[in-house]
N, C-alpha and C positions, 0 to 999 in steps of 0.2 A: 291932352298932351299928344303931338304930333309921332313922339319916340312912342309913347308906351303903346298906342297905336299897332303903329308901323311893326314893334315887335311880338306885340298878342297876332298880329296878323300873320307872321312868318311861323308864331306856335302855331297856329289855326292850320294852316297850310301841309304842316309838317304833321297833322290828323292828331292833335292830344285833347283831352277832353276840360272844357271851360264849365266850370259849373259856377254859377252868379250866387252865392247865398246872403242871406243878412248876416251880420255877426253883432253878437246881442253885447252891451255893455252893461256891467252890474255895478251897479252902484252900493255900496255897505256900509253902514249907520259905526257909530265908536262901537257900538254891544255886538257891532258880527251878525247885524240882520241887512235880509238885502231893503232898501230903501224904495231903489225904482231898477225895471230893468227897459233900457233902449235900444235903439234899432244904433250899431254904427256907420256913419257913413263913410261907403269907400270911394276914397278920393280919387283921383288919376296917379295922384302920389302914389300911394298906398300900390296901384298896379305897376306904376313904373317900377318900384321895391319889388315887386314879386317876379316882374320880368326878368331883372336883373339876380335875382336866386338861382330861377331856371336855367337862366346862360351859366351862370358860375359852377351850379352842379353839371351840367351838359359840356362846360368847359375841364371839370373834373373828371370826371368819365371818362373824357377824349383822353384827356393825357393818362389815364390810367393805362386803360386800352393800347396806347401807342407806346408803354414803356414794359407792356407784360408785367403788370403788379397786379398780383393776384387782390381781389376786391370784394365787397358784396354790393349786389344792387339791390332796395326795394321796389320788385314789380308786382303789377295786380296782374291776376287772372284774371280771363274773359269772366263774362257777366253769368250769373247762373241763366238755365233760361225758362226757368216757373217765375224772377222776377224780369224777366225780359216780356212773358207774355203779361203780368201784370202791368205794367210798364205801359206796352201796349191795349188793354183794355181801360184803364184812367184816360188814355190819347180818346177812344174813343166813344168813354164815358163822357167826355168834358168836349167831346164833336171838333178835335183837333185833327184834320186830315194828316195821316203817316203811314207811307208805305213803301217808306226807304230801308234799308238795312239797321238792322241795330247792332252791330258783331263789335267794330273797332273806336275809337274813342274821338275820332274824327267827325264818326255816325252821328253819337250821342251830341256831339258838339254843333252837329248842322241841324239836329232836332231842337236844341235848345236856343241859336240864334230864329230859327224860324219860329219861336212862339215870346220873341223879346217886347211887342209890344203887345201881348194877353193879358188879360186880365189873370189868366191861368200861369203864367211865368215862374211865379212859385212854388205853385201846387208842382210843376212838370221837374224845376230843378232840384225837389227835393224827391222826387220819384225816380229820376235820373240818377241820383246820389246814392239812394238805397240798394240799386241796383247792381253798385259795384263792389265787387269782391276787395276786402284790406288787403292792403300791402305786403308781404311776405318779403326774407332776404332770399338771396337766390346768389349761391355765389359762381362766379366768372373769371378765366384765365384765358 
């Protein structure tokens, strides 16, 4: 889809971090066992929907901000950096040339289009992943 595109591309620009993962599907028997577990596939849909999150909460925001209502945001801290250099030693375990910055989320997100057609793609976005610090609130006036 030409939209959801167009709009990952204005995230991307705007330096936020895209991480690609599977998302497992489980399936469960009547007795509550799991049966089979699958990979799900994500649609274009499925991003268009998550596109459209991001504007709504970024559309939230906005108007908080512009009407002084006191809020809270979930933000991450910067990445530790014992896994930033782990991070970096799997890049050059696995002979993936990196010697761009890793600091901001835009970083991570030009490390991870540059290894989209690896065979390593996953190994890198779940390395990328572990690297970043949870969410915390952080309140704003």
């Amino acid at each position: 889809m030409a939209l959801s595109r167009s709009l990952s591309a204005q995230r991307t620009h705007r330096g936020t971090l895209e991480v690609e993962m599977d998302e497992p599907k489980i399936s469960v028997n009547a007795e509550g066992k799991i049966d089979e577990i699958l990979v799900r596939t994500r649609l274009d849909s499925h991003r268009l929907i998550e596109e459209f999150m991001v504007l709504a909460n970024v559309a939230a925001a906005e108007f908080l901000e512009e009407n002084d209502v006191p809020t809270l945001y979930r933000v991450h801290d910067h990445p530790d950096g014992e896994k930033i250099q782990e991070l970096r030693q799997t890049l050059k375990t696995l002979r993936i040339p990196w010697s761009g910055p890793l600091e901001k989320p835009g970083d991570f997100t030009k490390l991870l289009r540059s290894v989209d057609d690896s065979p390593y793609k996953r190994i890198v976005n779940e390395v990328v992943l572990r690297c970043q610090k949870p969410g915390c609130l952080y309140p704003c006036q």
